[in-house]
Biopython code that builds the backbone (N, CA, C, O; Angstrom):
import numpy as np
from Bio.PDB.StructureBuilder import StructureBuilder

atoms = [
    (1, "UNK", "N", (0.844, -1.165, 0.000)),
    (1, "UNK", "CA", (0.000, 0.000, 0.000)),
    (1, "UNK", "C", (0.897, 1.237, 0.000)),
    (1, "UNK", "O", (1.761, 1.518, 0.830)),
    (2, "UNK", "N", (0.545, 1.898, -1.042)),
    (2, "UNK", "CA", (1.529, 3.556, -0.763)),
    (2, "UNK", "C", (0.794, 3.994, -0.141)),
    (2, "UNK", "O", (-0.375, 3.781, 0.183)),
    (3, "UNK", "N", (1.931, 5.022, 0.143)),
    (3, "UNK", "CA", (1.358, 6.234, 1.186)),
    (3, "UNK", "C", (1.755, 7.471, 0.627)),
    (3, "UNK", "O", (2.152, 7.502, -0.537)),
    (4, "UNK", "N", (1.691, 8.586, 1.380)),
    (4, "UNK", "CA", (2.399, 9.910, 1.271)),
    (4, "UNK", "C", (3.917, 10.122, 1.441)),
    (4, "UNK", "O", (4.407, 11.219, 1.170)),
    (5, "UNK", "N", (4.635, 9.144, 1.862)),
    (5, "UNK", "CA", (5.863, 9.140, 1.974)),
    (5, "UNK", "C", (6.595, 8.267, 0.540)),
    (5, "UNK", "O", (7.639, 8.446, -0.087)),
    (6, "UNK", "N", (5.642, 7.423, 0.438)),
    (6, "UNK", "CA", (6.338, 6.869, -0.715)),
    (6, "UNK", "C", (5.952, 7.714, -2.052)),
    (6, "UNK", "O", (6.321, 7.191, -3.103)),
    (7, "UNK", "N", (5.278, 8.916, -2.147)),
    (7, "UNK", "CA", (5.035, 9.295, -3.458)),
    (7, "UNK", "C", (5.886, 10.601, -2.931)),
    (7, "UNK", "O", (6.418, 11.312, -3.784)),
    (8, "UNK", "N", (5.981, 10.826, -1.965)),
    (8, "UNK", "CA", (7.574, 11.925, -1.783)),
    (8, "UNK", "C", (8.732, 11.319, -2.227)),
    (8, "UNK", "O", (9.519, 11.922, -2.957)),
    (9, "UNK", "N", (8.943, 9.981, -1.791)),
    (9, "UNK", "CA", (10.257, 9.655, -2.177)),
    (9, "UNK", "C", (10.775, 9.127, -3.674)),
    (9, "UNK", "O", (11.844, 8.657, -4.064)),
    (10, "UNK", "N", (9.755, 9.371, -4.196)),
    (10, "UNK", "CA", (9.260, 9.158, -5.726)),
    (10, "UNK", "C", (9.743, 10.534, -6.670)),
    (10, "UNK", "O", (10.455, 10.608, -7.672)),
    (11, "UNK", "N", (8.993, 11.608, -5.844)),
    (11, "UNK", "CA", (8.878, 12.468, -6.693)),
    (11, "UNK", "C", (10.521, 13.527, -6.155)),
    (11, "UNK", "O", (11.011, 14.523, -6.689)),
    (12, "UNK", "N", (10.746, 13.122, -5.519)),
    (12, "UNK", "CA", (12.044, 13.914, -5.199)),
    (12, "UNK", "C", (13.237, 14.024, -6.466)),
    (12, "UNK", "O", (13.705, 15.060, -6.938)),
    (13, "UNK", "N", (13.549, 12.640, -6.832)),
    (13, "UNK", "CA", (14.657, 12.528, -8.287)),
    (13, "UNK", "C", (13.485, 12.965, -9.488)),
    (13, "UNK", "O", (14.034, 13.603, -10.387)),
    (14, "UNK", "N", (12.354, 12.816, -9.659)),
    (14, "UNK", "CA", (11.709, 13.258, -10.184)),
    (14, "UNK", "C", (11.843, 14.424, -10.439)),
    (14, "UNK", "O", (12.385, 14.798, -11.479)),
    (15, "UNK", "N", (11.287, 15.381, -9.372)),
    (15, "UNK", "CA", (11.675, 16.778, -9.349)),
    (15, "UNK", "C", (12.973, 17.178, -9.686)),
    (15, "UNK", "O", (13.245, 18.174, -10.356)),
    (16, "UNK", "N", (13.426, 16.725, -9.415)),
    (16, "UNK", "CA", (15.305, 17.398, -9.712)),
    (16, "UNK", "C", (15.389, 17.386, -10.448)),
    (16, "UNK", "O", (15.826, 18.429, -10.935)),
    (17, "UNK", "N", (15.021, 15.993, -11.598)),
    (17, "UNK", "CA", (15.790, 15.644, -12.824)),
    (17, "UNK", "C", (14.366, 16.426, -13.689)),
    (17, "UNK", "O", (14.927, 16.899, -14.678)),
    (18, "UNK", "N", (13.143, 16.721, -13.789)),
    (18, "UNK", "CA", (11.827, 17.166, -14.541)),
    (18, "UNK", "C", (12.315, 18.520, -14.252)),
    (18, "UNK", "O", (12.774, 18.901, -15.328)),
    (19, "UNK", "N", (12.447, 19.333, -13.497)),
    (19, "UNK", "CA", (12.678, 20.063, -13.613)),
    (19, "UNK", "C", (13.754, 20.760, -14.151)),
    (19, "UNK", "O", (13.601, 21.809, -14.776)),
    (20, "UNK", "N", (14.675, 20.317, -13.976)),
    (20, "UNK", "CA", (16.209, 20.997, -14.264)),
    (20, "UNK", "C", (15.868, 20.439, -15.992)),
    (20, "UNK", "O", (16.279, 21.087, -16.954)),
    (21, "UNK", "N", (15.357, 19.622, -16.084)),
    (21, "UNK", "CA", (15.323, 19.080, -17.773)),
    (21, "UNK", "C", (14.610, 20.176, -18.468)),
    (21, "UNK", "O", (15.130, 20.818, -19.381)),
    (22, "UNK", "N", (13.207, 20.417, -17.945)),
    (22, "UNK", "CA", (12.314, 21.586, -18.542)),
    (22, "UNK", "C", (13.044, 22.734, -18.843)),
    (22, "UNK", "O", (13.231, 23.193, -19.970)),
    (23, "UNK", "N", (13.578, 23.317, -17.441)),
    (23, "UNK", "CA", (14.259, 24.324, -17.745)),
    (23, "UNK", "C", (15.233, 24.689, -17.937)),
    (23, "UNK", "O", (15.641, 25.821, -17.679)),
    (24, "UNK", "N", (15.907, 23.688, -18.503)),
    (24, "UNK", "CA", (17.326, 23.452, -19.666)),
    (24, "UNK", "C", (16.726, 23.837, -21.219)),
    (24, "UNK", "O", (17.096, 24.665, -22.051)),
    (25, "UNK", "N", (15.360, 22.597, -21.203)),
    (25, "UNK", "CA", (14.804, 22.997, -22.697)),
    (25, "UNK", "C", (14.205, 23.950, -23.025)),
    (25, "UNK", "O", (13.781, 24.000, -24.179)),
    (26, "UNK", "N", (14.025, 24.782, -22.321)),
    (26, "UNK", "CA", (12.879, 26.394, -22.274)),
    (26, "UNK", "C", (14.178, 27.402, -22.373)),
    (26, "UNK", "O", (13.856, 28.513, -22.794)),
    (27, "UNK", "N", (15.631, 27.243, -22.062)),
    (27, "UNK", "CA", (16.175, 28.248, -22.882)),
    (27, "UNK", "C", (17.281, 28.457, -21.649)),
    (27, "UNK", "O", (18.217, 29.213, -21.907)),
    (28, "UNK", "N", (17.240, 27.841, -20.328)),
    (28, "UNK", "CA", (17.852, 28.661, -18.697)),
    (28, "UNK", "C", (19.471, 27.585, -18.960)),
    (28, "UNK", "O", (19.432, 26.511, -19.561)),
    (29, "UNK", "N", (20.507, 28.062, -18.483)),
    (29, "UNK", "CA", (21.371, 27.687, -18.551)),
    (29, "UNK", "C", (21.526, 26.202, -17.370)),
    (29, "UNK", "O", (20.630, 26.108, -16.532)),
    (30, "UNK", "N", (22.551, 25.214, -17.363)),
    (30, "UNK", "CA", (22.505, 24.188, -16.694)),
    (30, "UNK", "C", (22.739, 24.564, -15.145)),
    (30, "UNK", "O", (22.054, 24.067, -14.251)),
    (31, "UNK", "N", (24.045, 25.735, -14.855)),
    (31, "UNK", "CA", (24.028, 26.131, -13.951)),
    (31, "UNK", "C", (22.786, 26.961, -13.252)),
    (31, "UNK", "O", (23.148, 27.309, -12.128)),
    (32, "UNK", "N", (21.865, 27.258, -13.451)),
    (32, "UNK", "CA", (20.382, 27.954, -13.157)),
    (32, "UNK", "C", (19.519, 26.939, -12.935)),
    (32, "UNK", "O", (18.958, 26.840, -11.844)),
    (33, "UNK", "N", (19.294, 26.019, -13.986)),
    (33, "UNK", "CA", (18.348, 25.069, -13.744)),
    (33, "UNK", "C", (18.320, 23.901, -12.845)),
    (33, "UNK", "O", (17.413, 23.142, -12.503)),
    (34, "UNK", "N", (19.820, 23.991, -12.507)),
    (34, "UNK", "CA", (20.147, 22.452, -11.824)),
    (34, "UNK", "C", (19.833, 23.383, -10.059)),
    (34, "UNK", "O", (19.107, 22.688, -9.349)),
    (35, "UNK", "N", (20.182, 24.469, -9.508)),
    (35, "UNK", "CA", (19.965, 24.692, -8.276)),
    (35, "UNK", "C", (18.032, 25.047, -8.110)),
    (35, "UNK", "O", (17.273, 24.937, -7.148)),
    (36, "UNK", "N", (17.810, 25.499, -9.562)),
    (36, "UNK", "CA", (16.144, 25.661, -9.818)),
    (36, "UNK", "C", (15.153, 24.070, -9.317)),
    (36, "UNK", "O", (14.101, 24.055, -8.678)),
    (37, "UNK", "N", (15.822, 23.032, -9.791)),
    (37, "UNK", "CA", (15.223, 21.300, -9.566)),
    (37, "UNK", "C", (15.811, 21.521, -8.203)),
    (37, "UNK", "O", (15.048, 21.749, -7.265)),
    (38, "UNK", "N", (17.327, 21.460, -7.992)),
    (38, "UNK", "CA", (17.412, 21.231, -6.148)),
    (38, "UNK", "C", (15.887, 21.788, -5.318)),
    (38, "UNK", "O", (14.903, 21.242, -4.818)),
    (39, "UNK", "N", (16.296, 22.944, -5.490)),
    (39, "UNK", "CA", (15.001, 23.729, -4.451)),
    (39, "UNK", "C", (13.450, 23.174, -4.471)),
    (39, "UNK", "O", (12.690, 23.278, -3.509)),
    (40, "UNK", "N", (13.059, 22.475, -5.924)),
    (40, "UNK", "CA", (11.585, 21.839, -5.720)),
    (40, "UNK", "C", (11.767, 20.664, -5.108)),
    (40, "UNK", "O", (10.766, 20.097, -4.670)),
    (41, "UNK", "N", (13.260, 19.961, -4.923)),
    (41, "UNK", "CA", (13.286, 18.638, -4.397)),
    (41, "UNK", "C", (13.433, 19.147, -3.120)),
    (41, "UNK", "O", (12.531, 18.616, -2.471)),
    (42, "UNK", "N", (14.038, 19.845, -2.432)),
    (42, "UNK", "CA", (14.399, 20.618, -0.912)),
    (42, "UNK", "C", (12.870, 20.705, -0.295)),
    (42, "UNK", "O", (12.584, 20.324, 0.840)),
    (43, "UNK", "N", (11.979, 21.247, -1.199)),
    (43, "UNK", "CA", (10.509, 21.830, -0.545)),
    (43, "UNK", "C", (10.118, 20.692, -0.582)),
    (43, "UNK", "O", (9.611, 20.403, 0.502)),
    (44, "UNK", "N", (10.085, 19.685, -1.455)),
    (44, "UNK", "CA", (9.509, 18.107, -1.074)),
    (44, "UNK", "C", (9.735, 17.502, 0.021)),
    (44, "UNK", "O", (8.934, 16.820, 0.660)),
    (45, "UNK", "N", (10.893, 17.747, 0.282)),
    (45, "UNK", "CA", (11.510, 17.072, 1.543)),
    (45, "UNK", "C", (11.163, 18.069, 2.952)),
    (45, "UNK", "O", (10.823, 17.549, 4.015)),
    (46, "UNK", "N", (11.268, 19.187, 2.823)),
    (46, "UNK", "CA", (11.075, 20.077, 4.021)),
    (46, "UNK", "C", (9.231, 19.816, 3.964)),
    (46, "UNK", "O", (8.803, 19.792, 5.118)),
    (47, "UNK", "N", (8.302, 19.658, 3.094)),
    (47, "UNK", "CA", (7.374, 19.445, 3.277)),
    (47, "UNK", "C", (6.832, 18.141, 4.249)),
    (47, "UNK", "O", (5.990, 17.894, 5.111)),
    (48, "UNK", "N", (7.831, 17.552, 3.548)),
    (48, "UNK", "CA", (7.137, 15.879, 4.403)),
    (48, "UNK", "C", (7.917, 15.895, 5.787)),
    (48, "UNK", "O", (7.650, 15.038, 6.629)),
    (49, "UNK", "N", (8.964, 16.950, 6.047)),
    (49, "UNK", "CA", (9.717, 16.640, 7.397)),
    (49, "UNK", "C", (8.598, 17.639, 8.431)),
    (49, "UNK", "O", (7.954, 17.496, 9.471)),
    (50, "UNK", "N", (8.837, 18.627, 7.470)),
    (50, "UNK", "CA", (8.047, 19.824, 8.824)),
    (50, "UNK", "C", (6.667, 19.981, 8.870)),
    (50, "UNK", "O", (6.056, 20.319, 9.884)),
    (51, "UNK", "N", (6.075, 19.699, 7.596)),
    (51, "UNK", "CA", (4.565, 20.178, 7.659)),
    (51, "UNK", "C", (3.237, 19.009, 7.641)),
    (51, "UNK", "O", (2.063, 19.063, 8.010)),
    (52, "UNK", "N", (4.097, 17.949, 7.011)),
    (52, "UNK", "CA", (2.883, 16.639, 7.271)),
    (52, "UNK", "C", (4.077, 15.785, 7.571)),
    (52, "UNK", "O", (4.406, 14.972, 6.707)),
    (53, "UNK", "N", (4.898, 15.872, 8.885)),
    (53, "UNK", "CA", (5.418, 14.943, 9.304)),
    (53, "UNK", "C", (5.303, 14.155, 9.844)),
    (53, "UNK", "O", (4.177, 14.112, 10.341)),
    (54, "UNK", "N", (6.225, 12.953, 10.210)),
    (54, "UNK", "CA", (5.725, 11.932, 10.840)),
    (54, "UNK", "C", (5.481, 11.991, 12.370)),
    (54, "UNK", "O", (6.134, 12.537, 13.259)),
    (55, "UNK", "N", (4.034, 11.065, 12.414)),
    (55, "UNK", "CA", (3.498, 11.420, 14.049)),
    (55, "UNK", "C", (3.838, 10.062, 15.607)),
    (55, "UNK", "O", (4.704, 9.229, 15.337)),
    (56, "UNK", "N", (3.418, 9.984, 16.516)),
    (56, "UNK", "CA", (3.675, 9.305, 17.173)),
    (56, "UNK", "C", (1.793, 8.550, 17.251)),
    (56, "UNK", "O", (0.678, 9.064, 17.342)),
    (57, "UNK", "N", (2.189, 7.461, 17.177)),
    (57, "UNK", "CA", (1.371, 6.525, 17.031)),
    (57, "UNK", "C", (0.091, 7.196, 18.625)),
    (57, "UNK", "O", (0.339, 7.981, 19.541)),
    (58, "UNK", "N", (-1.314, 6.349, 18.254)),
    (58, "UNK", "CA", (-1.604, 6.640, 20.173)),
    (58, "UNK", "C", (-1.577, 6.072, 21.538)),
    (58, "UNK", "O", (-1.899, 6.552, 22.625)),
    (59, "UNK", "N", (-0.998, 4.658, 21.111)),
    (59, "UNK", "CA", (-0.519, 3.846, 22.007)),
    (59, "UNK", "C", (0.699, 4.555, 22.476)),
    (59, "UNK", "O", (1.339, 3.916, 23.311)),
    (60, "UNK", "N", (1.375, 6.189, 22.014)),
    (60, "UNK", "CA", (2.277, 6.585, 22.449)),
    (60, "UNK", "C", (3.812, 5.985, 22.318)),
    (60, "UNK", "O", (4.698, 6.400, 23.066)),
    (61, "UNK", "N", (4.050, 5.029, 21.363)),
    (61, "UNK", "CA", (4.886, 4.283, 20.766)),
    (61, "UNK", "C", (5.428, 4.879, 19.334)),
    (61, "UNK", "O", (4.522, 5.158, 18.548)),
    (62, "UNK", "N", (6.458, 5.061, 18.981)),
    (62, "UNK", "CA", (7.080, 5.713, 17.365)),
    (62, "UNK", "C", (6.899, 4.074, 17.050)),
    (62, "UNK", "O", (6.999, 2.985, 17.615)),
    (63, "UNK", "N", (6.563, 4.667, 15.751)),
    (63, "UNK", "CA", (6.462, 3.103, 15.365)),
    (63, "UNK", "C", (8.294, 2.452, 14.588)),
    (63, "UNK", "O", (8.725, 1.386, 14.149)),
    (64, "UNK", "N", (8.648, 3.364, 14.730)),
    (64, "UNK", "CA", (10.414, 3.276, 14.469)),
    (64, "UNK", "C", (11.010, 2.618, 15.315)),
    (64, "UNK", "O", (12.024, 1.971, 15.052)),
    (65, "UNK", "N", (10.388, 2.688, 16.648)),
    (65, "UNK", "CA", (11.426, 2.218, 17.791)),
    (65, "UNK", "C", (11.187, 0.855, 18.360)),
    (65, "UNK", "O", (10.167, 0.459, 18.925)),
    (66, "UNK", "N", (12.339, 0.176, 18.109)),
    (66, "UNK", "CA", (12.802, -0.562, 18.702)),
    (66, "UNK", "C", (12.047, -1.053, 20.434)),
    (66, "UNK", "O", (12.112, -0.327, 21.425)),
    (67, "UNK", "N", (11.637, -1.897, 20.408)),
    (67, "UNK", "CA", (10.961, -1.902, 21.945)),
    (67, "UNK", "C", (12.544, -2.535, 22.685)),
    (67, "UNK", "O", (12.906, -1.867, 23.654)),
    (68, "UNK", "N", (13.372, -3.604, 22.346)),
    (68, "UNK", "CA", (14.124, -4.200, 22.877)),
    (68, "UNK", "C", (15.240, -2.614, 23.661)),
    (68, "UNK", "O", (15.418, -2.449, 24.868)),
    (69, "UNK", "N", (15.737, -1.799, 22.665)),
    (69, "UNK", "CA", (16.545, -0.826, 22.614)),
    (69, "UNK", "C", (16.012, 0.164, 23.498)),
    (69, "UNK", "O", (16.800, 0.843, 24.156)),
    (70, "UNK", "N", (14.528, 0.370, 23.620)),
    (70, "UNK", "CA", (14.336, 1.471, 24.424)),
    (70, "UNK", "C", (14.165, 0.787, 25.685)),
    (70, "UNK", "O", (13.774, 1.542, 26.575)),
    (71, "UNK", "N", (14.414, -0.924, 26.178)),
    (71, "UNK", "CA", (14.449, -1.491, 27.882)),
    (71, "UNK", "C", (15.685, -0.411, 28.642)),
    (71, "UNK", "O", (16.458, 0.351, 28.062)),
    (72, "UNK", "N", (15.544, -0.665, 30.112)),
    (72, "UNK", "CA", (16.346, -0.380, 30.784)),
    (72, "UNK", "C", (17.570, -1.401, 30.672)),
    (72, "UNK", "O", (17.485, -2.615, 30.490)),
    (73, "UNK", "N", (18.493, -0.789, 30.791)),
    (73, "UNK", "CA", (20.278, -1.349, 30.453)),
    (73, "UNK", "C", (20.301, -2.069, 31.898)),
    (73, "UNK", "O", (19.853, -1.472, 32.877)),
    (74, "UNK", "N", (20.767, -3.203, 31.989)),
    (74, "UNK", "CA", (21.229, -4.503, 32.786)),
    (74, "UNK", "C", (22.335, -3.101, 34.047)),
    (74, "UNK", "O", (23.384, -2.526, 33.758)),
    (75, "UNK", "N", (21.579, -3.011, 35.250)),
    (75, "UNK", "CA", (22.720, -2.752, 36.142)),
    (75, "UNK", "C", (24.169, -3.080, 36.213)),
    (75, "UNK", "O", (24.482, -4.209, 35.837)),
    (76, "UNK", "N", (25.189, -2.211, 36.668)),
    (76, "UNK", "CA", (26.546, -2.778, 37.042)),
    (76, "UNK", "C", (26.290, -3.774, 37.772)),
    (76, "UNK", "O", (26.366, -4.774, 37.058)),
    (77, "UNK", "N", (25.983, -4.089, 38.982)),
    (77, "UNK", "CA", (25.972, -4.523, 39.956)),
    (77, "UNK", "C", (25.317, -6.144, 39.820)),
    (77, "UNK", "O", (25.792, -6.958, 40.612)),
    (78, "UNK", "N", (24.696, -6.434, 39.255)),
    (78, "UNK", "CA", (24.009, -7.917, 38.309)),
    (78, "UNK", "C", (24.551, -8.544, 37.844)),
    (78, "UNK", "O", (24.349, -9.757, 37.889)),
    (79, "UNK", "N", (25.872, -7.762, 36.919)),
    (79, "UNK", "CA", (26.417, -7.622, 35.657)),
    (79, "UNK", "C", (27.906, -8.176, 36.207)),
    (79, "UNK", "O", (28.461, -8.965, 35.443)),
    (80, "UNK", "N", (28.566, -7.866, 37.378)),
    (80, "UNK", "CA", (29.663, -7.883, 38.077)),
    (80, "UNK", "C", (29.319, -9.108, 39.090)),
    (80, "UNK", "O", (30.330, -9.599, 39.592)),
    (81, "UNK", "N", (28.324, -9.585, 39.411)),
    (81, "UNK", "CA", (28.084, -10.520, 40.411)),
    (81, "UNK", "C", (27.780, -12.148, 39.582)),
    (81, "UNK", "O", (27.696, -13.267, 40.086)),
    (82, "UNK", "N", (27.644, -11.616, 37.837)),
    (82, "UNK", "CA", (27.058, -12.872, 37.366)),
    (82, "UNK", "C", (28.872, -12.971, 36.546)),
    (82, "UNK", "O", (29.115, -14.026, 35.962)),
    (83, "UNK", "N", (29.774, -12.087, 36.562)),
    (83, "UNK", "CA", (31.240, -12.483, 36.037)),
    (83, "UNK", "C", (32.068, -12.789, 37.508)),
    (83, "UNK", "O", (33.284, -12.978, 37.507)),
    (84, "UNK", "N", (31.261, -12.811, 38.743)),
    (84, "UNK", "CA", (32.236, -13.207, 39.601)),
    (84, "UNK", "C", (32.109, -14.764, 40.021)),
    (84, "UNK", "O", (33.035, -15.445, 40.464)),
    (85, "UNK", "N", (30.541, -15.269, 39.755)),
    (85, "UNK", "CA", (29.953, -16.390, 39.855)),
    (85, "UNK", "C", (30.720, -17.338, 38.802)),
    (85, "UNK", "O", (30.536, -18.542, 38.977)),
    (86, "UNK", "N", (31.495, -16.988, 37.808)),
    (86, "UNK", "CA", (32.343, -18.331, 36.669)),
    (86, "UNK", "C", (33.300, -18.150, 37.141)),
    (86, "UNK", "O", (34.294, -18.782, 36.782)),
]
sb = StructureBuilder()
sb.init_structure("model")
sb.init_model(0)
sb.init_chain("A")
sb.init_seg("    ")
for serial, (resi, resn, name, xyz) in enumerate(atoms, 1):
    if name == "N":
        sb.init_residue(resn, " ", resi, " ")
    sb.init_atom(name, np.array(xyz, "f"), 0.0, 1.0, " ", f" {name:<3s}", serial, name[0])
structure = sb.get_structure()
C-alpha cells in the first residue's frame, strides 16, 4: 500500500531531474536550472519533514522504535556478580 511518503520519495529525483530538464529545454542555462530542480526537491523534503510529518502513534509508541533498545540497560551490579559467579 503507498502512502504519502512513498510518493515523496518518488517524486524527489523526479523533481530534480523534470525540472532541471524543462528548464534546460525552455532556454535557462545548466548552472540555473540544476539549483532551480534542487530547491523543488528541498521543498519536497522540508514538506514531508516539517509540515505533514511523521506522528507518534496513540498507544504513544514511534512506530520506528525498537521496543528491545528502548528497555532499561542490565545494572553494574548484576552484571559484576554474574562475572564473579564463573
Amino acid at each position: 500500500m503507498t502512502g504519502y511518503y512513498d510518493y515523496v520519495l518518488g517524486l524527489i529525483p523526479a523533481a530534480l531531474l523534470g525540472v532541471t530538464a524543462f528548464l534546460s529545454l525552455v532556454g535557462l542555462s545548466w548552472t540555473a536550472a540544476v539549483p532551480a530542480g534542487a530547491l523543488v526537491a528541498a521543498g519536497l523534503i522540508a514538506h514531508a519533514m516539517f509540515v505533514r510529518g511523521p506522528v507518534v502513534d496513540e498507544g504513544g509508541l514511534d512506530r520506528g522504535v525498537d521496543r528491545a533498545a528502548s528497555s532499561s540497560p542490565v545494572s553494574a551490579s548484576s552484571s559484576s556478580a554474574a562475572a564473579s559467579s564463573d
